[in-house]
C-alpha positions in Angstrom: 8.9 5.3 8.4 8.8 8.7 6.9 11.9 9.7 5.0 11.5 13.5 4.3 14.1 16.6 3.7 16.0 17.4 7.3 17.7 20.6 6.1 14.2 22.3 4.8 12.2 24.1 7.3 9.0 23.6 5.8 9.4 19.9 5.5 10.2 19.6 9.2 7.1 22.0 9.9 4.8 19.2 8.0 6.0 16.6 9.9 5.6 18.4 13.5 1.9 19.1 11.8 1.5 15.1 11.5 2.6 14.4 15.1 -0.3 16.9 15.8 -2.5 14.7 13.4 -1.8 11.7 15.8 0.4 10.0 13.3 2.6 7.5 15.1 4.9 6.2 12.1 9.0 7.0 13.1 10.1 10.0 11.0 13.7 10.7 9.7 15.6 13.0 7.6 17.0 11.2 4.5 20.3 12.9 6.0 20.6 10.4 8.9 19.0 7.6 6.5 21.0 4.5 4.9 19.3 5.7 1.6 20.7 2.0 0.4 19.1 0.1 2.8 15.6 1.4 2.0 16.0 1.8 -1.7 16.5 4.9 -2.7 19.3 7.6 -3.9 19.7 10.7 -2.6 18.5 12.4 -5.9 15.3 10.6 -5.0 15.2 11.3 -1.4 15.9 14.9 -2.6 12.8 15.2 -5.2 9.8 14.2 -2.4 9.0 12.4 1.0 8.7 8.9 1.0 7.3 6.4 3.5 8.7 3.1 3.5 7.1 0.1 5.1 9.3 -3.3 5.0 10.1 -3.8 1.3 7.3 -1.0 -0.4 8.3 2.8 -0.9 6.0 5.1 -1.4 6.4 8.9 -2.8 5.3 12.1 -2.3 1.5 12.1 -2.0 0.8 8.6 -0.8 4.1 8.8 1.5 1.9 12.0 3.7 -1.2 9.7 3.2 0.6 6.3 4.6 2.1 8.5 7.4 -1.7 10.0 8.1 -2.9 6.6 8.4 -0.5 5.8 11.0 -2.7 8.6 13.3 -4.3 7.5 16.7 -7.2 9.1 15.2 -9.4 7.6 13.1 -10.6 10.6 11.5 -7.1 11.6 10.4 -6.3 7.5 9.0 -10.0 7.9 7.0 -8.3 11.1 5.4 -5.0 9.5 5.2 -7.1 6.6 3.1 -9.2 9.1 0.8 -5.6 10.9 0.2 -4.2 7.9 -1.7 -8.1 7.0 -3.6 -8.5 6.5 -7.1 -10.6 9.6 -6.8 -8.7 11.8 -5.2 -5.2 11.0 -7.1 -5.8 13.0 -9.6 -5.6 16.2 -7.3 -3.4 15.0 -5.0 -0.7 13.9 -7.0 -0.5 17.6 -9.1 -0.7 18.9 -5.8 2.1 17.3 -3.9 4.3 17.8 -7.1 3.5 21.7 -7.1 4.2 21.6 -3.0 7.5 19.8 -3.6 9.0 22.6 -6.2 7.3 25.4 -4.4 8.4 24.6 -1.1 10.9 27.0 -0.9 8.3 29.8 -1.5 6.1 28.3 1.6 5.8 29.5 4.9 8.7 27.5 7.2 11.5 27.7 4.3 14.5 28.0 4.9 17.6 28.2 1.9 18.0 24.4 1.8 14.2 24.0 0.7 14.9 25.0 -3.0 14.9 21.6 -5.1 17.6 21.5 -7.9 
């Protein structure tokens, strides 16, 4: 399951993007979430989307990968895959990061999307 931000726009904009990606995985704002029963805080679910599968979180980049992988396409689970690489990482990880506090300045926003 995706866990991402229900109150910001842009966050529920990505996710509508991967159900146009074929991603199957359920997806839920951490407001309607027992944070507890996954693992995490709501300072945590605030910082970045995760993806939890049975006992393993994952954050922020490797959360969109896992949920690409979940795709009906096989193109979009090879990307999902090359997303969370040793050799991509290093990109990917900045980049989620710089998405995560920027968010609010991104196409979708709405007031809620600023990060404190």
């Amino acid at each position: 399951m995706l866990i991402y931000d229900g109150d910001c726009g842009f966050c529920r904009r990505s996710v509508a993007w991967l159900r146009r990606l074929g991603a199957t995985c359920a997806a839920q704002p951490w407001q309607a979430t027992d944070l507890a029963a996954v693992g995490l805080t709501e300072d945590l679910a605030r910082e970045a989307a995760w993806f939890v599968d049975g006992d393993r979180t994952f954050r922020g980049h490797e959360a969109v990968a896992r949920s690409l992988e979940t795709s009906r396409w096989r193109g979009v689970r090879l990307l999902g895959r090359l997303l969370r690489s040793r050799a991509v990482r290093p990109v990917a990880a900045p980049a989620y990061a710089w998405v995560a506090a920027n968010r609010h300045r991104l196409p979708g926003r709405t007031d809620a999307c600023g990060v404190d």
